[in-house]
C-alpha positions in Angstrom: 0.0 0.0 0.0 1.5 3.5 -1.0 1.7 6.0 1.6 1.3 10.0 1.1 3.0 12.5 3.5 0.7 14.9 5.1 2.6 17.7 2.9 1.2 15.8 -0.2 -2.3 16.3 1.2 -2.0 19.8 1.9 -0.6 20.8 -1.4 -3.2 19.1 -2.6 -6.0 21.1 -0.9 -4.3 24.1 -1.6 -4.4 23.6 -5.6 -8.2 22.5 -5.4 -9.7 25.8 -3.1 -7.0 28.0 -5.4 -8.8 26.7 -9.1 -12.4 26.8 -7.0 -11.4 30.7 -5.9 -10.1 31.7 -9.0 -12.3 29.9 -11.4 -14.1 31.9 -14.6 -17.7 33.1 -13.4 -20.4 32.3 -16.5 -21.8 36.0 -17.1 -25.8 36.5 -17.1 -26.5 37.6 -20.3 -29.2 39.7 -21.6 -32.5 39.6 -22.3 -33.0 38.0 -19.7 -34.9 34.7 -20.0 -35.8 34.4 -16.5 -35.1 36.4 -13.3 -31.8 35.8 -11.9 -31.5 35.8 -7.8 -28.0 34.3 -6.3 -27.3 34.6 -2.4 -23.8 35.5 -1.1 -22.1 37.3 1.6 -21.3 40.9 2.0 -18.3 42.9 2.7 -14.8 42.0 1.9 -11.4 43.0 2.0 -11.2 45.5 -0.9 -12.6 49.2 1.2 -14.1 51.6 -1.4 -16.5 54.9 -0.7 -18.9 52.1 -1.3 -18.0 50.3 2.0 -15.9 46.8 1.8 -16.3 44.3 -1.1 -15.3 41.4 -2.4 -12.7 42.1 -5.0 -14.3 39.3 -7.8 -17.8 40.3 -8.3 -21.3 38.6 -7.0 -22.6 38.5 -10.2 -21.5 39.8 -14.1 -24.4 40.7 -16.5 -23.3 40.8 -19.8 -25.6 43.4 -22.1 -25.9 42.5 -25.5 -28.7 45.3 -26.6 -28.4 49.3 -27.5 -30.3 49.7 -24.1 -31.5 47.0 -21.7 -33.7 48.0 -18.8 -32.8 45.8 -16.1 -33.9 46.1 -11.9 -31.6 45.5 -9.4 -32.9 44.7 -5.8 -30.6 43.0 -2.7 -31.7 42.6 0.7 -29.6 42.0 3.6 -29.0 42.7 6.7 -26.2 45.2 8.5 -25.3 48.9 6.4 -24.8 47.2 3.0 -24.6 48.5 -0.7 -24.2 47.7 -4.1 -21.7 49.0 -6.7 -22.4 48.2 -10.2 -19.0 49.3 -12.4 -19.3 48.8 -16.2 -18.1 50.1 -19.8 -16.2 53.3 -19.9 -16.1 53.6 -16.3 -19.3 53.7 -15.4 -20.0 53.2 -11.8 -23.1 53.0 -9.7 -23.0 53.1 -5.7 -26.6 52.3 -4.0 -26.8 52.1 -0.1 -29.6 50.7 1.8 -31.7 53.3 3.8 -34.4 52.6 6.4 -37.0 54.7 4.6 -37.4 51.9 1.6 -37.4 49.2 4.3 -33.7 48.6 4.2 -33.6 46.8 0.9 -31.7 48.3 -2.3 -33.7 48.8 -5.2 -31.7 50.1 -8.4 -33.4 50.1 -11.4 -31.2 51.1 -14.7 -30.9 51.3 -18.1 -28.4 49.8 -19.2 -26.1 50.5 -22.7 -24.2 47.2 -23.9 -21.4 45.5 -22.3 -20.2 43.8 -19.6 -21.2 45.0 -15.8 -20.0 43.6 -12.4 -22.1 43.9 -9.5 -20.5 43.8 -5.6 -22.7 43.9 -2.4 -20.3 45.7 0.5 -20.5 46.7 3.6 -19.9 50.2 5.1 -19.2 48.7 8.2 -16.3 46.3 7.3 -19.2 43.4 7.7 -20.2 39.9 6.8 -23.7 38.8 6.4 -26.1 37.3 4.0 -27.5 38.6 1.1 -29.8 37.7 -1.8 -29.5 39.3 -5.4 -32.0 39.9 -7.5 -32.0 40.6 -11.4 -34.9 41.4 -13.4 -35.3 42.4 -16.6 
């Protein structure tokens, strides 16, 4: 019976959580057949005026029309926010107020290309969150 050294086994489960971490997200990609909702974590290490994020995105949509009208809604918990960044630096930051019943709502219209949306933290953070894309 072979034998592997503990070292073996931890290089090992490095290489598999490093091509997990770093492997390709599959873009949403417009129109939208369906409504999209994924569920993640805020915050993150990267600090921004738009509180902490993750530095690889929650979710891409990809926009392959002149315009595409598309709604964005997240709801959480803690003092969180979404940044959308897209083509030729356009940037959106939208923080959750107590007024709208602490959810974000951000609808848009949208001109084609690729868009990355984060869900921070102004706080620094961590708690669920579910995304929401509509078109």
């Amino acid at each position: 019976m072979k034998r592997f050294s503990p070292f073996f086994f931890a290089l090992m489960t490095a290489f598999s959580f490093g091509a997990v971490a770093n492997a390709q997200q599959t873009p949403a990609i417009t129109p939208l057949a369906d409504p999209i909702e994924i569920t993640g974590q805020t915050g993150g290490p990267q600090s921004s005026n738009c509180g902490n994020t993750d530095p690889t995105a929650g979710q891409i949509v990809r926009v392959t029309e002149p315009f595409a009208s598309l709604n964005f809604e997240v709801q959480s918990e803690g003092d969180y926010t979404l940044l959308i960044t897209g083509p030729n630096g356009f940037r959106e930051c939208v923080f959750a107020h107590n007024y709208d019943g602490g959810n974000i709502q951000a609808p848009g219209l949208l001109n084609r290309g690729e868009y990355r949306l984060y869900v921070g933290d102004r706080k620094g953070e961590s708690h669920p969150y579910t995304l929401s894309i509509s078109q």
